[in-house]
C-alpha positions as CSV (number, residue, x, y, z in Angstrom):
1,X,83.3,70.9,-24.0
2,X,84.7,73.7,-26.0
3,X,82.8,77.0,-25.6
4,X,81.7,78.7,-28.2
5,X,82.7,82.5,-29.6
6,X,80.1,84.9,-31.3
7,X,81.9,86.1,-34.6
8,X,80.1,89.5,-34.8
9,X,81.1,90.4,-31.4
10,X,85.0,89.0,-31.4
11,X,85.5,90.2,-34.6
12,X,84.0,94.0,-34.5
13,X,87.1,96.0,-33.1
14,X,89.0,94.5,-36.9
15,X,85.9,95.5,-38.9
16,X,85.9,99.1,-38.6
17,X,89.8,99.2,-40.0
18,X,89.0,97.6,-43.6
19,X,87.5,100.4,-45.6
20,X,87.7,101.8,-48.6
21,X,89.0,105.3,-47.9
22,X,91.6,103.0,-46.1
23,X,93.1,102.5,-49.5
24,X,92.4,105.7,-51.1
25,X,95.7,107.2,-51.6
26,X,97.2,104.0,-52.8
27,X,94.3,104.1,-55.7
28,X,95.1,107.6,-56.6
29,X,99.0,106.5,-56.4
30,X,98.5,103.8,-58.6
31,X,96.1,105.3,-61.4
32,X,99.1,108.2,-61.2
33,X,101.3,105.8,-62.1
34,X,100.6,103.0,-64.6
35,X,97.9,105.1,-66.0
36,X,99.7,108.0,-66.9
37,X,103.3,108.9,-67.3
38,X,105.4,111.1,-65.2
39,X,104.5,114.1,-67.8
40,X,100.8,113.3,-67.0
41,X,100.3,112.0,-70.4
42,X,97.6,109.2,-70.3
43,X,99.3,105.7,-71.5
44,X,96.6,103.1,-71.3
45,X,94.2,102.8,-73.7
46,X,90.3,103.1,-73.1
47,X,89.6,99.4,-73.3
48,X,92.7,98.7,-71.0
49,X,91.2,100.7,-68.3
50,X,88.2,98.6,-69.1
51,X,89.6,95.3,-68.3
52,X,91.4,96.8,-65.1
53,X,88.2,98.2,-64.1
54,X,86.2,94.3,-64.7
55,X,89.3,93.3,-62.8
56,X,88.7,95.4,-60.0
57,X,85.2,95.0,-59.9
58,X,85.0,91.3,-60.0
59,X,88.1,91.0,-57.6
60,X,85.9,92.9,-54.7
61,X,82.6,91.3,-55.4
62,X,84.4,88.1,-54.9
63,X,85.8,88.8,-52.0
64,X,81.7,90.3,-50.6
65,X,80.1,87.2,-51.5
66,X,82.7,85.0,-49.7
67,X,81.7,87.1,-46.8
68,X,78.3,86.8,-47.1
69,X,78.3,82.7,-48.5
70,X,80.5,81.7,-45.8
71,X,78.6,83.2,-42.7
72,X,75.4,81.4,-44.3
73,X,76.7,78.3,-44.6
74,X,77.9,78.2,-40.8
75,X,74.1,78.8,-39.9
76,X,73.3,76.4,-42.2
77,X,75.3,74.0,-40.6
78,X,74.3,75.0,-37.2
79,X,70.7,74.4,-37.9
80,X,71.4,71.1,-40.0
81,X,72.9,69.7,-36.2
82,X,70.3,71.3,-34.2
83,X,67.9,69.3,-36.1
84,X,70.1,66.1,-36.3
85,X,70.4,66.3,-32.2
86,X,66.8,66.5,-31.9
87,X,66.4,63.1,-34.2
88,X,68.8,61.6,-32.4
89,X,67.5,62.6,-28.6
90,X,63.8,61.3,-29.7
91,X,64.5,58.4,-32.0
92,X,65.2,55.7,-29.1
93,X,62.1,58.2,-26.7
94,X,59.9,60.2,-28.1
95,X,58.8,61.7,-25.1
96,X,62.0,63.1,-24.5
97,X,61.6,67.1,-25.4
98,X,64.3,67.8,-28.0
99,X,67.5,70.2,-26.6
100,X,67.0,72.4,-29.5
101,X,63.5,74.8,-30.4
102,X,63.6,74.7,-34.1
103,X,61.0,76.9,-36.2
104,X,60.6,75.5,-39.2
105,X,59.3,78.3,-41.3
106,X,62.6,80.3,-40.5
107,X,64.9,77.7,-40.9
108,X,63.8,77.3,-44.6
109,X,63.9,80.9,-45.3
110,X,67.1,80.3,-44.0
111,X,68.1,77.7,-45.7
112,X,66.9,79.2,-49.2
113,X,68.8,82.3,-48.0
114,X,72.2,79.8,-48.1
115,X,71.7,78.5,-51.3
116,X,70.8,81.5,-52.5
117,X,73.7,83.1,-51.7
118,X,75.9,80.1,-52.7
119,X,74.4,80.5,-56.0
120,X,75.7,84.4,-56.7
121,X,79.1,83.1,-55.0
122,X,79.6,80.3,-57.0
123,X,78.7,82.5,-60.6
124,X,80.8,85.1,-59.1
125,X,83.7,82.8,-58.6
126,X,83.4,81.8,-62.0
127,X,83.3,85.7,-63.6
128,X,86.6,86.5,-61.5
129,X,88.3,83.4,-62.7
130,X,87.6,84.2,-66.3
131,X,88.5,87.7,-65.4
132,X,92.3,87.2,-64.2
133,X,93.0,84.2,-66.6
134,X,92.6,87.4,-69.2
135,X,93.6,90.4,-67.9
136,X,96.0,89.2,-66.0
137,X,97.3,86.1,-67.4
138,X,96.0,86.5,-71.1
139,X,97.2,89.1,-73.6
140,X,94.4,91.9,-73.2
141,X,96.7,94.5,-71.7
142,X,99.3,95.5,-74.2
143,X,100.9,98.5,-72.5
144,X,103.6,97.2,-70.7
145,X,103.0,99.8,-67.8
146,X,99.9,98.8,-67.4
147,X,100.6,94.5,-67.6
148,X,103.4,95.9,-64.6
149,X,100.8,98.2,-63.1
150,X,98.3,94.9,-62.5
151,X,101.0,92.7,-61.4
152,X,102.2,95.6,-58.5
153,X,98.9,96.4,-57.3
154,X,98.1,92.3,-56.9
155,X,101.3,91.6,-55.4
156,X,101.0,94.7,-52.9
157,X,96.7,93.2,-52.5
158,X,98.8,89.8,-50.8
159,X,100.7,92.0,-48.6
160,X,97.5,93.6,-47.1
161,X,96.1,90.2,-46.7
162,X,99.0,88.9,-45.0
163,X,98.4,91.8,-42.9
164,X,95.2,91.5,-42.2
165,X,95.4,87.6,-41.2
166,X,98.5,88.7,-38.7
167,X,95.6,91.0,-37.0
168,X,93.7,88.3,-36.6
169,X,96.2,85.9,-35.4
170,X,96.8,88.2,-32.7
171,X,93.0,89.1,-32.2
172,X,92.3,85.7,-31.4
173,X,95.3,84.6,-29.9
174,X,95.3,81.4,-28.4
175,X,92.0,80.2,-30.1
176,X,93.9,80.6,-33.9
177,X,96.6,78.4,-32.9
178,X,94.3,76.0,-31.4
179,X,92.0,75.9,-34.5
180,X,95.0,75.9,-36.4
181,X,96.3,72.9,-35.0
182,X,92.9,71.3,-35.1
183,X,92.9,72.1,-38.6
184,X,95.5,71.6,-40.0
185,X,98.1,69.7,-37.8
186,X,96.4,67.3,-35.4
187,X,94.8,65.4,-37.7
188,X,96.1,61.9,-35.9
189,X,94.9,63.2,-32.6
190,X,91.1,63.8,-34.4
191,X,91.3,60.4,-35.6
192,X,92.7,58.4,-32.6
193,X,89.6,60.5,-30.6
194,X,86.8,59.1,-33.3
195,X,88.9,55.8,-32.7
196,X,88.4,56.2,-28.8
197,X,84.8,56.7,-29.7
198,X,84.0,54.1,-32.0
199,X,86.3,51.2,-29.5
200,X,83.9,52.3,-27.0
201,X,80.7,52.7,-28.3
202,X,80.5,48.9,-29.3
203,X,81.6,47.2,-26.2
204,X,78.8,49.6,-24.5
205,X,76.3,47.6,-26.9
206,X,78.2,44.4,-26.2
207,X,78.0,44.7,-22.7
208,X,75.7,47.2,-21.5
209,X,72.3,48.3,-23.1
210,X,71.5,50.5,-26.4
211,X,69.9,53.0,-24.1
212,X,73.6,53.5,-22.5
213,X,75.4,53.1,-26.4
214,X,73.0,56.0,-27.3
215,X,73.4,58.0,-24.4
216,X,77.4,57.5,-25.1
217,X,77.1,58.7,-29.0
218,X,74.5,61.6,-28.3
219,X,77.3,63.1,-25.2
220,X,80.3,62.7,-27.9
221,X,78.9,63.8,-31.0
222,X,77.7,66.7,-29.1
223,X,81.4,67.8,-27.8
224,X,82.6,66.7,-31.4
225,X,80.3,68.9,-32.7
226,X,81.2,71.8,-30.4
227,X,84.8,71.4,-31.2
228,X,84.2,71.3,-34.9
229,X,82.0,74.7,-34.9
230,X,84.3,76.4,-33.2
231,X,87.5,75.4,-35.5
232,X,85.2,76.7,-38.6
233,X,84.0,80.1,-36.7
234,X,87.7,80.8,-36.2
235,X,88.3,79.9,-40.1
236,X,85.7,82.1,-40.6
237,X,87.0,85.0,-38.8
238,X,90.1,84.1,-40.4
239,X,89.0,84.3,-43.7
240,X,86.3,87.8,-42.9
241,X,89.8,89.3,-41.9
242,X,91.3,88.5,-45.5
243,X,87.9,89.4,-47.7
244,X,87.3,92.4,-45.7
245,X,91.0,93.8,-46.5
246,X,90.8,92.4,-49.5
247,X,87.5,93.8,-50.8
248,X,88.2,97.0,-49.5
249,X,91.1,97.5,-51.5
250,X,89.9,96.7,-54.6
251,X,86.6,98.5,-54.1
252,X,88.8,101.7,-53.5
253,X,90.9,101.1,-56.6
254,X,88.0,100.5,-58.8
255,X,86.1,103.5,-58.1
256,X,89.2,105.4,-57.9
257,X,89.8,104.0,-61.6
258,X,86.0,104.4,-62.6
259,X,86.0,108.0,-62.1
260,X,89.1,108.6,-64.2
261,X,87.2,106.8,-66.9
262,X,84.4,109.1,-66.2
263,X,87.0,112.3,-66.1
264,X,88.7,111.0,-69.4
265,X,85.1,110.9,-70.8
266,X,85.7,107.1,-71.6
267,X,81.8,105.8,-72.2
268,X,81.0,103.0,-74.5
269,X,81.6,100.7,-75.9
270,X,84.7,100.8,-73.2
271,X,82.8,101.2,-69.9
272,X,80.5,98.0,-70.1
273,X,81.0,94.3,-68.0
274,X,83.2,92.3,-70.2
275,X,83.1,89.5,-68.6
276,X,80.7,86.3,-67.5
277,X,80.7,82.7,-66.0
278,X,81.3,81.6,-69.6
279,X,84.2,83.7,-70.2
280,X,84.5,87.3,-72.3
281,X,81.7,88.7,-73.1
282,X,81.5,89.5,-77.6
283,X,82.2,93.0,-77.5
284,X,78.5,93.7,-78.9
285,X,76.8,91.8,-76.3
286,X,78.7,94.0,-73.8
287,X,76.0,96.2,-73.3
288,X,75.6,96.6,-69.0
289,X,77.4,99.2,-67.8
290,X,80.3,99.1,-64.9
291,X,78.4,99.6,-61.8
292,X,78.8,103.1,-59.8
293,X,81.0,102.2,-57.1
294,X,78.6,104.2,-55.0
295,X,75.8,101.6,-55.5
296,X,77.6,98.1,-54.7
């Protein structure tokens, strides 16, 4: 059986290097510039720093509710098999005690707690992919410093990531590359093993009774499931490593760039939300201001 790792606790010592003052200087750098020239002149226009601003914004709020959807779902999913392993220990005995306490009222608050936050992912998703198929891909930003600017800053974003998932490659050591190769490269070896499984679980109700077939699937499913879990904590850890570099380098570049529209005294209509799930928001429905960065 495969033990099992505690994310919070492998993961803390990488936590406490992704934050925004991490990335402060290359925010000041950038708004330096592609949002003024080398004479200090201001080149972007109000409603460019707008849509980099959305761009920002929606870029790191993506990147917090991946962090936050993704460590729900894995309790979801634990609980889900906790309750599918008491079924199946009690369906052929009922008066066998079931391996796993389960209260019910905080597994549903749980549970709502998951869909709850797969709902603001899934919407949030949607903003940010309406976001970069305009700002970045679509014909909003005219100045070419600034079309340049965006395209710099998301290339130099990839670097930190690719960064950040080389910290915790070697965090994990050889965990990754076992989850890795779980994942991604021994899928034949997954499949022969549910093969094995299945090739011997029949002959046991051939030959022997169901009480030793059950006993059989309820001893693999459990090491299955053990070996499973722990390839998807890893992905997650994999993935927190990413989002957490990730949104803390946007976060520092947006508030970085919100408080230059604050210094340039750049208020509405220019400092709203432009964007939705359904796509640009009409410029007089834009009426919610850009967040303090203080307050997300």
């Amino acid at each position: 059986m495969i033990p099992s790792i505690q994310i919070a606790h492998t993961y803390q010592p990488l936590h406490n290097l992704f934050h925004a003052e991490t990335f402060n200087n290359h925010a000041i750098a950038w708004v330096n510039a592609y949002v003024f020239d080398r004479y200090g002149n201001r080149v972007a226009t109000d409603m460019e720093l707008q849509y980099v601003a959305n761009l920002m914004l929606f870029s790191y709020l993506r990147s917090q509710e991946t962090l936050t959807a993704q460590s729900t779902a894995l309790e979801a999913i634990k609980s889900t098999w906790h309750g599918w392993q008491n079924i199946a220990k009690r369906r052929l005995n009922p008066s066998n005690q079931p391996p796993y306490t389960i209260d019910i009222e905080y597994e549903l608050k749980k549970n709502e707690l998951f869909w709850q936050s797969y709902a603001r992912h899934q919407r949030v998703s949607s903003v940010y992919d309406h976001t970069v198929a305009q700002v970045v891909y679509g014909s909003l930003l005219e100045t070419p410093l600034m079309v340049q600017g965006v395209k710099d800053m998301r290339t130099e974003a990839r670097k930190i990531m690719l960064d950040a998932l080389a910290d915790i490659k070697r965090h994990l050591g050889n965990l990754f590359d076992y989850a890795f190769n779980k994942h991604f490269r021994n899928n034949q070896e997954v499949k022969r093993g549910i093969a094995d499984f299945v090739l011997s679980y029949i002959p046991q109700l051939a030959v022997n009774t169901f009480i030793h077939a059950d006993a059989l699937h309820n001893t693999v499913s459990e090491e299955t499931w053990h070996m499973l879990y722990t390839v998807q904590e890893v992905g997650i850890q994999t993935w927190q490593a990413i989002e957490l570099a990730r949104s803390a380098f946007y976060k520092a570049h947006y508030a970085y760039i919100y408080r230059t529209m604050q210094r340039l005294n750049i208020n509405q209509p220019c400092s709203t939300v432009a964007f939705d799930e359904y796509g640009m928001i009409p410029a007089h429905a834009q009426n919610r201001m850009l967040p303090n960065p203080d307050t997300i």
